[in-house]
N, C-alpha and C positions, 0 to 999 in steps of 0.2 A: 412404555416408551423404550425403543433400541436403544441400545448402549452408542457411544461416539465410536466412529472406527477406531481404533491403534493397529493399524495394521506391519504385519513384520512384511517391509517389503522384498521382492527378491533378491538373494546375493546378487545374481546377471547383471539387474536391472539399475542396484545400489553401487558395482563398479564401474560400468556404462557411466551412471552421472558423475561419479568421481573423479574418472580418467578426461570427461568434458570441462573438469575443473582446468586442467593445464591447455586446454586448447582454444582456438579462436580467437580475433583479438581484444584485448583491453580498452574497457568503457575509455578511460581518459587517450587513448590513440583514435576514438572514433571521431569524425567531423563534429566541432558542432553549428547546429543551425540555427531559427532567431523565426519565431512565430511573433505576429503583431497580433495584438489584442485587447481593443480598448486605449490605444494610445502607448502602450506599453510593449515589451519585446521579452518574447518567453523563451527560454532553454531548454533544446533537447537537441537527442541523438537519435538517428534512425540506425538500423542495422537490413539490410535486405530490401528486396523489392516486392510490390505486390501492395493491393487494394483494401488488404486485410492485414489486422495487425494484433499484435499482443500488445495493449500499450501499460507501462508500468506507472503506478503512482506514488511516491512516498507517504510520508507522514510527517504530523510538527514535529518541527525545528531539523526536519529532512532534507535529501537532495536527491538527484537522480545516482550518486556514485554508492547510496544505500544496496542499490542492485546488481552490484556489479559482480555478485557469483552466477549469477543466472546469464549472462551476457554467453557464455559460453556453451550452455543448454539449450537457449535459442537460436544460435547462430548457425545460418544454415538450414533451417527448419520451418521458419514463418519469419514474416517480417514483426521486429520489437524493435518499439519507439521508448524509449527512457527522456524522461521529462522533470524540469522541475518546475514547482509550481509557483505561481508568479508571489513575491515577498521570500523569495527561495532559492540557496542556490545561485547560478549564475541569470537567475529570471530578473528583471527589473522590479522594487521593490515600493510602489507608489505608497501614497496613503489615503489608503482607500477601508472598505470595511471589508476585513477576508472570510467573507461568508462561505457555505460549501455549493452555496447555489454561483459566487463568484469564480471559484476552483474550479468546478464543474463548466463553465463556460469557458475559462481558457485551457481543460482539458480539451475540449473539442476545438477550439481555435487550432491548437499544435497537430490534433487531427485531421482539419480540412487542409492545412499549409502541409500537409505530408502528404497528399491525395487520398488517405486511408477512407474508405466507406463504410467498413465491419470491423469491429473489434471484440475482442476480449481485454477487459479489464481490470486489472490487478491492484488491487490497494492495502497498504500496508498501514496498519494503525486508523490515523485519522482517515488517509485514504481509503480507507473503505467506505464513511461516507461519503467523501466525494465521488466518489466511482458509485453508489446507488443514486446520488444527486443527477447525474447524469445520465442513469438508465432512465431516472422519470423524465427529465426534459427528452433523451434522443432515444428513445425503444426502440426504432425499428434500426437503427446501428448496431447496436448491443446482442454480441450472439453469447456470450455470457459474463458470468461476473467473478475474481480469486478472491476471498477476502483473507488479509495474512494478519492472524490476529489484530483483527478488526473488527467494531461493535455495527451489527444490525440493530441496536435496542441503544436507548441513553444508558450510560453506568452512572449518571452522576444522581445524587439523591434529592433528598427536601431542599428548598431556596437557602436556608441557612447553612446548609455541607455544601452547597454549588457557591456561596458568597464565601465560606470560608476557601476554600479551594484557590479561586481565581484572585482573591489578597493576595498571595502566596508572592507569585507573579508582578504583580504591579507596583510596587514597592522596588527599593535600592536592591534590596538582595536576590534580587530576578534572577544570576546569574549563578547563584549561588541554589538556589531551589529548582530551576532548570536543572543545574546538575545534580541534584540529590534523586531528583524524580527520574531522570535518567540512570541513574546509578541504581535504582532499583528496579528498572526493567531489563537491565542487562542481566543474560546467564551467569551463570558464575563460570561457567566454565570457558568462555566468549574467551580468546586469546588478544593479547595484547594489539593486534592488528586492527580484528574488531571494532576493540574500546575505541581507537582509536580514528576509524574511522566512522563513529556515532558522536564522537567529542564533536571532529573537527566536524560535522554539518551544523551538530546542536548551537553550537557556540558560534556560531557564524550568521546568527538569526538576528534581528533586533527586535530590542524588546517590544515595540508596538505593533508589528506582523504579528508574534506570536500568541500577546495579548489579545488580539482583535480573534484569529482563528480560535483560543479556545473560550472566548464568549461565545462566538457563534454554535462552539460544539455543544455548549450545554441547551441552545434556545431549543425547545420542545418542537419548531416549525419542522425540524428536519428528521423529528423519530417517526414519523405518520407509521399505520401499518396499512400502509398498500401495500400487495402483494408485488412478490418477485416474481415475473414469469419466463426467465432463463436460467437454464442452468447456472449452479454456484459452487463454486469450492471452496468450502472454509478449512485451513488449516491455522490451527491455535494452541499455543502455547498454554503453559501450567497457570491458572490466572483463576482469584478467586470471584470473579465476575461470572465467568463460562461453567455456571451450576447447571447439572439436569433441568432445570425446569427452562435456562436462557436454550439450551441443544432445543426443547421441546416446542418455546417460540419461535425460535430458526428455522427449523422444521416446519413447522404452521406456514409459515410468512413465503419461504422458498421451497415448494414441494418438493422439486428436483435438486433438493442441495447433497453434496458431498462431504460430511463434515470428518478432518481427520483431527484428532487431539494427541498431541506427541508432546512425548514428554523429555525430560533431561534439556532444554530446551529456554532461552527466554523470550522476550518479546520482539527481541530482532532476530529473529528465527532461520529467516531466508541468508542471514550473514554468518548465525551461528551453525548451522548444519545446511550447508545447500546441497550439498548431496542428496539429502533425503527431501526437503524443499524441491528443488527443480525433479525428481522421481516423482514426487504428483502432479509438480505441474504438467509435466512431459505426456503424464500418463492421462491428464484429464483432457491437456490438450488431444492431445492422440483420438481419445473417447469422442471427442468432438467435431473431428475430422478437419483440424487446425492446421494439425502437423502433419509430414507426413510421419 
């Protein structure tokens, strides 16, 4: 089996994204809009025009302002829709069961209310299965898939390490264990900025969304191994889950995947380094014929 890329990207190419840091404008100046879905009303931001889109997805206890280094990579380039997902965010928060098969439909709800017909989709963390939930309901939309340190395969183990797990949660001290579990996916190196804009999503959740979405992530219904058959980009962080043999079923599962593993780096990757973050994306978009 090939090694994972680590590729040293180009000085040019790693300025180029850097300098795109200070330019274009900022998520929170963009409009936002209000997809209906199921009786409910979902939040996003579009950026640009056109039929095709980058649409970006969070993860638990996320929001769309997770993305907000990349707003400036894209802008000008392809149309990118930033969303967040309903129980999320400024999305309406029913109570309902947040399955990824339920995310996965009002990803596309925010899609069809934007005219979008083709996308690439991008998912961070949990959203990564939601964004594969969605290529199996709408394949012929899906011209590919990013996943940003996010599982193709369940990480969780035997029924008695998945019962202990979700305890954690459900109890008084939810807010208190949200944070601890957070606090250990954060880089170390993550500036104050960062921290602080994964607090303020994390903590803005309540506790029965977040409950409900990670029962659904442990149910077995949603690791199937049907193949991927679009292109993928997986870029992933330092994470004892992502052993040679998980690259070697990524590989199996997505022929055409891209996987880079970069290091120095936590699990909000895209916040802690988007320089190097948007340089793949840019560049896979590009490969794709996305971008220009």
């Amino acid at each position: 089996m090939s090694a994972p890329n680590r590729r040293v990207l180009p000085a040019a190419f790693l300025a180029l994204a850097a300098s795109l840091q200070a330019q274009g404008p900022a998520l929170d100046r963009t409009p936002s809009r209000f997809a209906p879905y199921q009786g409910i009303r979902l939040h996003y931001k579009s950026l640009g025009l056109g039929t095709t889109a980058v649409v970006f997805v969070h993860g638990l206890n996320g929001d769309m302002t997770l993305w907000r280094g990349q707003v400036p990579a894209v802008d000008g380039r392809v149309r990118a829709i930033f969303l967040d997902l309903p129980g999320f965010g400024r999305s309406d928060k029913p109570d309902v069961t947040y399955s990824m098969e339920y995310f996965a439909g009002a990803v596309d709800a925010v899609v069809q209310a934007a005219g979008v017909q083709r996308v690439v989709l991008v998912g961070h963390s949990m959203g990564t299965p939601v964004i594969r939930q969605y290529y199996r309901r709408f394949p012929a939309k899906v011209i590919a898939l990013v996943a940003v340190d996010g599982p193709l395969r369940s990480v969780f183990g035997d029924t008695a390490e998945t019962r202990q797990f979700l305890a954690r949660f459900e109890g008084v001290d939810f807010a208190a264990n949200i944070g601890e579990m957070f606090n250990g996916l954060i880089g170390p190196t993550a500036d104050t900025t960062v921290r602080t804009a994964i607090w303020h999503a994390a903590l803005g959740v309540p506790q029965r969304v977040a409950v409900s979405a990670l029962r659904e992530l442990v149910s077995p219904a949603i690791w199937r191994d049907d193949p991927i058959q679009v292109p993928v980009l997986a870029v992933m962080a330092p994470r004892p889950g992502w052993t040679p043999e998980y690259v070697s079923y990524v590989k199996r599962l997505a022929p055409d995947i891209r996987y880079e593993a970069l290091t120095g780096v936590g699990h909000f990757l895209m916040l802690e380094r988007p320089e190097v973050f948007n340089a793949l994306l840019l560049d896979f978009l590009r490969a794709k014929r996305v971008v220009r």
